[in-house]
N, C-alpha and C positions, 0 to 999 in steps of 0.2 A: 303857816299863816292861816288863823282863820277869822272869819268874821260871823254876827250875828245879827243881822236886821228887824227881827223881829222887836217886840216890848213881850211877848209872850215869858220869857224864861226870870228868871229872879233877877239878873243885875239887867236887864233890858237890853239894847244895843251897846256891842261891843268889837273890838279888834286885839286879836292874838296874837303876838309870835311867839314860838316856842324855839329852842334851838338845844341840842344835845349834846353833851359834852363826848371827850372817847373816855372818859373814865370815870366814878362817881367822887365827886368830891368830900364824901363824909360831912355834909353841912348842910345844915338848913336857915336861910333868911329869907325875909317876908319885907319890902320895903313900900310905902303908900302914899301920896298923897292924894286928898280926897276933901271934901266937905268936911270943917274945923279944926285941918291942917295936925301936923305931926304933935306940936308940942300940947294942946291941948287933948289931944288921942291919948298921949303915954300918961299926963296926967290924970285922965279919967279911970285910964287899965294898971297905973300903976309904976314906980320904979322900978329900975332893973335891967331895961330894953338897952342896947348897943347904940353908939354915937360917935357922929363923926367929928365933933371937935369944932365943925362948919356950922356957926347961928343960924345964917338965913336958911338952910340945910334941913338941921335938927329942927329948928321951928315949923318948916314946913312939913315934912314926912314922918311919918311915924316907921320904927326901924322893929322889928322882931326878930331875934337869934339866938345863938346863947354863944357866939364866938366871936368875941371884940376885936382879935387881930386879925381874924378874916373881914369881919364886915371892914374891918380902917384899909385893910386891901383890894375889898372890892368896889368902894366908894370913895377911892380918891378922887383927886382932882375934877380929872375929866369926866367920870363918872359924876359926880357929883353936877358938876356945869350944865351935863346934860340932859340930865331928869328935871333938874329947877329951869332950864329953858323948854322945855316940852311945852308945845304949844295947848297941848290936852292937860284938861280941867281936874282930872281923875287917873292917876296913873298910878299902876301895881308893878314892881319887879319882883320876880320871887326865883332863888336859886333853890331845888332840892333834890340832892344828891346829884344827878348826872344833866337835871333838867333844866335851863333856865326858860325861864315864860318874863316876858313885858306883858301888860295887857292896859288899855284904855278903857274907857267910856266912850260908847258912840261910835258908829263905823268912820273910820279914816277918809276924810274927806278929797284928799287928794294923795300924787305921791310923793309928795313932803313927807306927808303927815305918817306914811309907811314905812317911807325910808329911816324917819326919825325912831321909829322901834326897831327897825332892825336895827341901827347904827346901836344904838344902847344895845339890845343884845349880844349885837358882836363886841363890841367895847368889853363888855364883863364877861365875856366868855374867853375874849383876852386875858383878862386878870387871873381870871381862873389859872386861866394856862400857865401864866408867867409865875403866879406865887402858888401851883399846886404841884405843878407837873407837867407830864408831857402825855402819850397816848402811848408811847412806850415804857416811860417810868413810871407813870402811875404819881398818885401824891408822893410829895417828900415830905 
């Protein structure tokens, strides 16, 4: 977990969590919502990017990967439920290789609002686990 208080650094006030997988997943995604939401982002940068099938979803967040049946496994459902309920304005997930990171806008205001990145976190580091592997097998 970390936080950043200041406005000094380029993205100004923020909140972290990181959490480490036991194996590297061979994958990289990048998923955002943010100021002019997903579906006008992919169309500024372009077709291509990974989707979850989900309108209100895909409209909101902009999705970057090159692996469509990981990303439809790491953003199912509940996954999906719970980034579109995040009470934060500005939210980053990004899986790469062993790492996953939530990251906000704006230090966390209470521990809701902490809890609610961890929970994501763990949630997809779930998924990880259930559709990659184990800490002894490694990906299948």
């Amino acid at each position: 977990l970390a936080t950043n208080g200041s406005d000094s650094g380029e993205s100004g006030p923020f909140t972290l969590v990181d959490l480490e997988l036991p194996f590297d997943t061979g994958r990289e995604i990048h998923v955002r919502r943010g100021t002019g939401g997903g579906k006008r982002l992919i169309e500024a940068i372009g077709a291509g990017h990974p989707t979850t099938g989900h309108r209100e979803f895909d409209e909101a967040f902009c999705i970057e990967g090159s692996d469509q049946v990981f990303t439809s496994a790491l953003l199912e459902l509940r996954g999906r439920e719970k980034l579109l309920r995040s009470r934060a304005r500005c939210i980053e997930v990004k899986v790469v290789g062993k790492k996953i990171s939530v990251h906000r806008d704006g230090i966390a205001e209470s521990t809701a609002d902490l809890e609610e990145l961890i929970d994501i976190a763990g949630l997809l580091a779930e998924r990880c686990l259930s559709n990659l592997g184990t800490a002894k097998t490694g990906p299948r």
